[in-house]
N, C-alpha and C positions, 0 to 999 in steps of 0.2 A: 244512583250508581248500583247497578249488579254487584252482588256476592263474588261471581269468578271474575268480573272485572276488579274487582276492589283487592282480589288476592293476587292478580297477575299484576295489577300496579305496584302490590306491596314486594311480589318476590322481582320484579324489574328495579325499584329504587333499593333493594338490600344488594342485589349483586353489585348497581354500581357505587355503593358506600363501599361495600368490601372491597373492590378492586380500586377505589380511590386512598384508602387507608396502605394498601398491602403492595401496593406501586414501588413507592419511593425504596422498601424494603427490595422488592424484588428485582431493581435497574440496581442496587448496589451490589448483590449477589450475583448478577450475568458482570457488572465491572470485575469482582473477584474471579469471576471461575474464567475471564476472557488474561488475567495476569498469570494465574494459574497454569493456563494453558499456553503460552507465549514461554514462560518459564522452562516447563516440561518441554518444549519444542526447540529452547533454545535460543528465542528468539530476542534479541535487543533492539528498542524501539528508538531510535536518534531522529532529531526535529531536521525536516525537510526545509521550511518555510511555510510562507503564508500563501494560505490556500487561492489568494485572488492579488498577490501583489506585482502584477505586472511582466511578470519573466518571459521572456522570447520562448518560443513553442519546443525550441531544442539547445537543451544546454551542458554544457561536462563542469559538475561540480567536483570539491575534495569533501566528502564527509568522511570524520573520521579514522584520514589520513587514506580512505579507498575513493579511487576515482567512479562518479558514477554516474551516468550518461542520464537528463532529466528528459520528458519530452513532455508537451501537454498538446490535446487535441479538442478544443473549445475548455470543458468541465472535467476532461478526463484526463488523467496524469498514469504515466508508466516512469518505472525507471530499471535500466540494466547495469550490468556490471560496465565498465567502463575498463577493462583489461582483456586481451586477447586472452582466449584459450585454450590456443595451439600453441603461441610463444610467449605469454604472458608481458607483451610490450602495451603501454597504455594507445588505447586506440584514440585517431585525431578527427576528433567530429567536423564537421564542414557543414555549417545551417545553412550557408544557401541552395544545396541540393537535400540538404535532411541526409547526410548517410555520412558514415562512419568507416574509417579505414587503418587497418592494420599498415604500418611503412615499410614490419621484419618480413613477416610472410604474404604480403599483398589483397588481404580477403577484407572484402568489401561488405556492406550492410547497407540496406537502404531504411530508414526508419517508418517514412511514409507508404512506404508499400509494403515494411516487415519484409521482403527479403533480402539473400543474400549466404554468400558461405561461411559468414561469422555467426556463430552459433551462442549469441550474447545469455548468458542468466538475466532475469526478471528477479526483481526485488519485491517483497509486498509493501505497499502503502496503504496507510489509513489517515485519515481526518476527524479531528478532535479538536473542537473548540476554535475553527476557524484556523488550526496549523495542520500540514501536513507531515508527518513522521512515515522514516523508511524503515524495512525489518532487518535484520543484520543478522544472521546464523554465526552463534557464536563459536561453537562446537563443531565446526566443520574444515576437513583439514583443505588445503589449495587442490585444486583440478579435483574434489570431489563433490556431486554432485548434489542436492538437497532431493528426499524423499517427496 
């Protein structure tokens, strides 16, 4: 073996020592600075469910005493407020069309095509360890909107 090969092998197995050692460190500091930041934002994380247990593609849960319209589309899950807001009357989903409808002020939502004149909030989701958890703005007063 070559000289500048036998040094490129040596500085190739030192970076990935170093980065095998300084790993573990550095996934627990992006876990800190990701609570950190959900914190400052206001954000409260409450368990959805399990990320693959069966659930119809469209559904109105209660987490946390707020209603909140689930949908999933193969691997991909959204979820919206599940209260109108124009008259804030809980809106009554109908999964055989996929769309959702106000009964006070009559505005409609279709979820499979995303439209409609119901102008629903999006919630954030994440997945963790095989659960899905939704975000909750804790700090946020009714009829205003999130940044």
């Amino acid at each position: 073996m070559r000289r500048g090969d036998f040094l490129k092998e040596m500085a190739g197995s030192l970076m990935q020592t170093f980065k095998s050692v300084y790993e573990p460190f550095l996934s627990d500091d992006l876990e800190k600075v990701e609570v950190a930041a959900d914190s400052a934002l206001g954000i409260t994380w409450l368990p959805l469910g399990k990320e693959n247990d069966g659930v119809p593609d469209l559904e109105m849960k209660f987490i946390a005493g707020k209603p909140v319209i689930v949908m999933r589309n193969g691997t991909n899950m959204q979820a919206m407020d599940g209260v109108c807001p124009v008259c804030s009357n809980i809106i009554i989903v109908t999964t055989l069309y996929s769309s959702g409808k106000c009964l006070n002020c009559q505005k409609e939502y279709n979820f499979k095509t995303q439209t409609g004149a119901l102008q629903l909030e999006s919630y954030p989701i994440k997945t963790k360890d095989d659960t899905c958890f939704i975000g909750f703005h804790k700090y946020r007063k009714q009829g205003e909107k999130h940044a």
